[in-house]
N, CA, C and O of each residue as an XYZ file, in Angstrom:
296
protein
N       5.766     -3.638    -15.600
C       5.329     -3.938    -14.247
C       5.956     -2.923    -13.287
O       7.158     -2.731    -13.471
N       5.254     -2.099    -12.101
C       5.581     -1.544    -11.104
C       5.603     -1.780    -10.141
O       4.551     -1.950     -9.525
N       7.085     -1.932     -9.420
C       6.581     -2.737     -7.884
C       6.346     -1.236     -7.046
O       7.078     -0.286     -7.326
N       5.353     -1.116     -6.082
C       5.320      0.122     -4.840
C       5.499     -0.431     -3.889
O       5.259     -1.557     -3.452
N       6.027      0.583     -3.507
C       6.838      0.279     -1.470
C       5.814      1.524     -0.634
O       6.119      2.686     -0.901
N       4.982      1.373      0.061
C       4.349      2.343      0.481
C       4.636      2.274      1.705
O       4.261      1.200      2.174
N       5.376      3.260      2.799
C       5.902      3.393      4.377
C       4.040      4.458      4.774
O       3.451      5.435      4.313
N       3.815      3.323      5.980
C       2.753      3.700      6.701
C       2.656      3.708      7.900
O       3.237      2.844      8.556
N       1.979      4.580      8.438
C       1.967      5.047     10.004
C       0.502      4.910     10.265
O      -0.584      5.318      9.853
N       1.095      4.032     11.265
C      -0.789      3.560     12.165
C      -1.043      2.120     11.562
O      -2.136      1.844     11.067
N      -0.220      1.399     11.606
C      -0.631     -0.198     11.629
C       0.051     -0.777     12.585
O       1.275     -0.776     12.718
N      -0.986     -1.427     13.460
C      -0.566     -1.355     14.781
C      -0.681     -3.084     14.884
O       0.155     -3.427     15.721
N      -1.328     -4.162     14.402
C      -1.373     -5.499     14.376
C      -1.622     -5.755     13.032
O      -1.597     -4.844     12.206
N      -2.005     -7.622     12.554
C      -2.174     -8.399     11.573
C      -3.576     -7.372     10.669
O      -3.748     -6.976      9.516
N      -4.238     -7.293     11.807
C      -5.610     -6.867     11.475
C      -5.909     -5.538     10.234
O      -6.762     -5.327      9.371
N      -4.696     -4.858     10.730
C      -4.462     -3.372      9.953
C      -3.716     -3.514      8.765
O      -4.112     -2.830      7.822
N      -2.365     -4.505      8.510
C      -2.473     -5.509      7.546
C      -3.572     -5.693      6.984
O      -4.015     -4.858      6.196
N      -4.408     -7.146      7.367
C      -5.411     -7.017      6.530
C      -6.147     -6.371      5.784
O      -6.381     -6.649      4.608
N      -6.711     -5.167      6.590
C      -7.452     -4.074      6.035
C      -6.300     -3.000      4.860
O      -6.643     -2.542      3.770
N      -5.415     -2.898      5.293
C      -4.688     -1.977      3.515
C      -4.112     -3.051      2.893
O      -3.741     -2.717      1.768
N      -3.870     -4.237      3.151
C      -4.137     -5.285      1.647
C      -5.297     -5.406      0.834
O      -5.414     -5.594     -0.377
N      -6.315     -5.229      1.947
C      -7.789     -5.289      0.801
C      -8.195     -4.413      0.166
O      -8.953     -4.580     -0.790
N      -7.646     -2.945      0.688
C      -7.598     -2.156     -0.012
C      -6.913     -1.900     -1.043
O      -7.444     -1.338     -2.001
N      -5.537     -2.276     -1.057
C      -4.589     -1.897     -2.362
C      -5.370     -3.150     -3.258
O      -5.692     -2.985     -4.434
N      -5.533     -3.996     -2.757
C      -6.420     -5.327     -4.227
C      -7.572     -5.069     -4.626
O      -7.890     -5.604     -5.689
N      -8.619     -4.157     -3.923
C      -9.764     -3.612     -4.781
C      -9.381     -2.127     -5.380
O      -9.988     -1.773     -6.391
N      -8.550     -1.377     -4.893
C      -8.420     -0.370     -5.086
C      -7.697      0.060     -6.775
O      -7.803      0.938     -7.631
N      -6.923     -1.245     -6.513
C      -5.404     -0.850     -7.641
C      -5.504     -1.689     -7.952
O      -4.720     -1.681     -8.901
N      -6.406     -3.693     -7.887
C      -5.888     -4.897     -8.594
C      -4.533     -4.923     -8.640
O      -3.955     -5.194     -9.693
N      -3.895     -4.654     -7.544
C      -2.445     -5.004     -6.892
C      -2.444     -6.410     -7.043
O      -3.506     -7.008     -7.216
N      -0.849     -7.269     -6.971
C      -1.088     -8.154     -6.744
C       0.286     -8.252     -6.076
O       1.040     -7.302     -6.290
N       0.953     -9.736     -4.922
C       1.403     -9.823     -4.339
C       1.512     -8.992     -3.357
O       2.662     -8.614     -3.134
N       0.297     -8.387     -2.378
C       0.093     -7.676     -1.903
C       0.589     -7.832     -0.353
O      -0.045     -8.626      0.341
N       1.368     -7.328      0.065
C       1.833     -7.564      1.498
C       2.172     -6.491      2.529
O       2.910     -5.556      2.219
N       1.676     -6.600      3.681
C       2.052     -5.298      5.042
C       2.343     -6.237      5.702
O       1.893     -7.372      5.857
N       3.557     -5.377      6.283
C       4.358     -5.530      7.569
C       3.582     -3.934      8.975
O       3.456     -2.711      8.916
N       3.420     -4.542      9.548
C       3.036     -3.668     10.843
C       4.223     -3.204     11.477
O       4.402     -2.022     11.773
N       5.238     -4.353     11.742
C       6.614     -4.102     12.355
C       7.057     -3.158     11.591
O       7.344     -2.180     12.281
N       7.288     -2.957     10.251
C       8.281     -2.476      9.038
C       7.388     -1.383      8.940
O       7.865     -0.386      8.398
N       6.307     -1.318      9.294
C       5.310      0.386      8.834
C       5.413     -0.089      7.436
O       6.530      0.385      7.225
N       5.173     -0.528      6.585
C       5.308     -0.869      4.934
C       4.485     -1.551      4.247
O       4.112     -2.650      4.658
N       4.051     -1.038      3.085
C       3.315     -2.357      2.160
C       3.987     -2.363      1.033
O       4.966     -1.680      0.729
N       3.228     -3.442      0.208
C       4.102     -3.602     -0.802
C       3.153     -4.217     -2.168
O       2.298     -4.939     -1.654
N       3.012     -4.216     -3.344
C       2.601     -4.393     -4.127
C       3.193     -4.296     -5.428
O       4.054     -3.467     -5.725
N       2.640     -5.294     -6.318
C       3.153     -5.455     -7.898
C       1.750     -4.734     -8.462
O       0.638     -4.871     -7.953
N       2.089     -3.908     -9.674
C       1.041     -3.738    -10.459
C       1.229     -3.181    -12.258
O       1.812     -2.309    -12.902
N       0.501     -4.100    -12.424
C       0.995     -3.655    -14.337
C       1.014     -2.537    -14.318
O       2.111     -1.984    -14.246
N       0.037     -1.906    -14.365
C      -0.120     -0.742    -14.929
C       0.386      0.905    -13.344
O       0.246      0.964    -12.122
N       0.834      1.666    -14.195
C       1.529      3.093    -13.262
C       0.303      3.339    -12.929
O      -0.656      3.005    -13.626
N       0.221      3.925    -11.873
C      -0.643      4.305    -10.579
C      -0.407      5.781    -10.068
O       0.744      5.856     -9.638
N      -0.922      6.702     -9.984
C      -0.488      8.203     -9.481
C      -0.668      7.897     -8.385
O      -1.725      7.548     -7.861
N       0.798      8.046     -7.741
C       0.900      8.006     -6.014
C       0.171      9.070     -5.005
O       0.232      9.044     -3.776
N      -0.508      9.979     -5.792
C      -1.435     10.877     -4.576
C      -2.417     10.076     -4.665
O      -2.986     10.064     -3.573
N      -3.196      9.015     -5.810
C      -4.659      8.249     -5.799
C      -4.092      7.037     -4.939
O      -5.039      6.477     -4.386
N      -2.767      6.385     -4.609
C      -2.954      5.539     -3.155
C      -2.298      6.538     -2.535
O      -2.384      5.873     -1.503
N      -1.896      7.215     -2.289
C      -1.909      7.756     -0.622
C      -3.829      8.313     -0.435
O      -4.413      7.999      0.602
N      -4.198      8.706     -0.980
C      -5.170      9.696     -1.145
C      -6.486      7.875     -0.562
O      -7.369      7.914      0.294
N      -6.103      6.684     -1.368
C      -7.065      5.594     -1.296
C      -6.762      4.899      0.318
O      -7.525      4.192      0.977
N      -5.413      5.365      0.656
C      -4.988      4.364      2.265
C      -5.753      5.336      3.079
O      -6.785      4.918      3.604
N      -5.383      6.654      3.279
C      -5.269      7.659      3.954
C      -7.162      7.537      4.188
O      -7.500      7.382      5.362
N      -8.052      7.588      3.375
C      -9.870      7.157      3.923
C      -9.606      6.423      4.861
O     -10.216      6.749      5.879
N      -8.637      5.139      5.024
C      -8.864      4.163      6.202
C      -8.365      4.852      7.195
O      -8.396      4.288      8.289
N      -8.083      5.509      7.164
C      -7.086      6.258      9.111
C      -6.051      6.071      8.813
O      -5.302      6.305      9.762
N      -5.542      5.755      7.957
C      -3.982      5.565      8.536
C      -3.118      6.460      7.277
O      -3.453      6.641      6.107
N      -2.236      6.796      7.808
C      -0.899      7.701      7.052
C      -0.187      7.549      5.956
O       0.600      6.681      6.332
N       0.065      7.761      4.965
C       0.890      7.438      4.339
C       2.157      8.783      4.550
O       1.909      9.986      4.472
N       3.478      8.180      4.821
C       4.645      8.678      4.945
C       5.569      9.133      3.633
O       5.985     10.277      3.447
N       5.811      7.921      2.715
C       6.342      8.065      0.986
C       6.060      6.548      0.696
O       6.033      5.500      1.342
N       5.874      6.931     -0.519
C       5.333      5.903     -1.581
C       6.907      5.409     -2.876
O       6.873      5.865     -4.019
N       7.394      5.035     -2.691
C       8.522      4.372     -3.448
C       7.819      3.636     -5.491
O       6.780      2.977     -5.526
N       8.347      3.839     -6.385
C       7.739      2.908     -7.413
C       9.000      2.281     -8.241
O       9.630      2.980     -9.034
N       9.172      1.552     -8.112
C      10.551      0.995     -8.978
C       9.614     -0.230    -10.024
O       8.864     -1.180     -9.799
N      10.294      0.595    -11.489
C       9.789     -0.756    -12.677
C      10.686     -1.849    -12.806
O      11.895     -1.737    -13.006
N       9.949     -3.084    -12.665
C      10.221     -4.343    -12.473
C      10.378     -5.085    -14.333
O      10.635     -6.277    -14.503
């Protein structure tokens, strides 16, 4: 299991939340999927390793930034 910590720029309310949670869960079948707007951060569990340029590369279509992508195995 891989947990990612992804620091993001340009989530500005709940709403922008919403929208890169739905993305990391269709994108990656993430699960425990969570953004903080305050924290600039998301966060996700996922079985299987993920190449961190295919989510920065999958957030970054919506407008918004990715800063660094963190992966620590769980």
């Amino acid at each position: 299991m891989f947990n990612y910590i992804i620091e993001i720029e340009g989530m500005r309310c709940s709403m922008c939340e919403a929208h890169i949670n739905d993305v990391i869960r269709k994108a990656f079948k993430g699960k425990k999927v969570k953004s903080s707007h305050k924290l600039n951060v998301s966060t996700f569990i996922s079985k299987d390793a993920i190449d961190k340029s295919l989510i920065k590369s999958e957030i970054e279509k919506t407008g918004y930034r990715v800063n660094n992508i963190i992966v620590e195995v769980i």
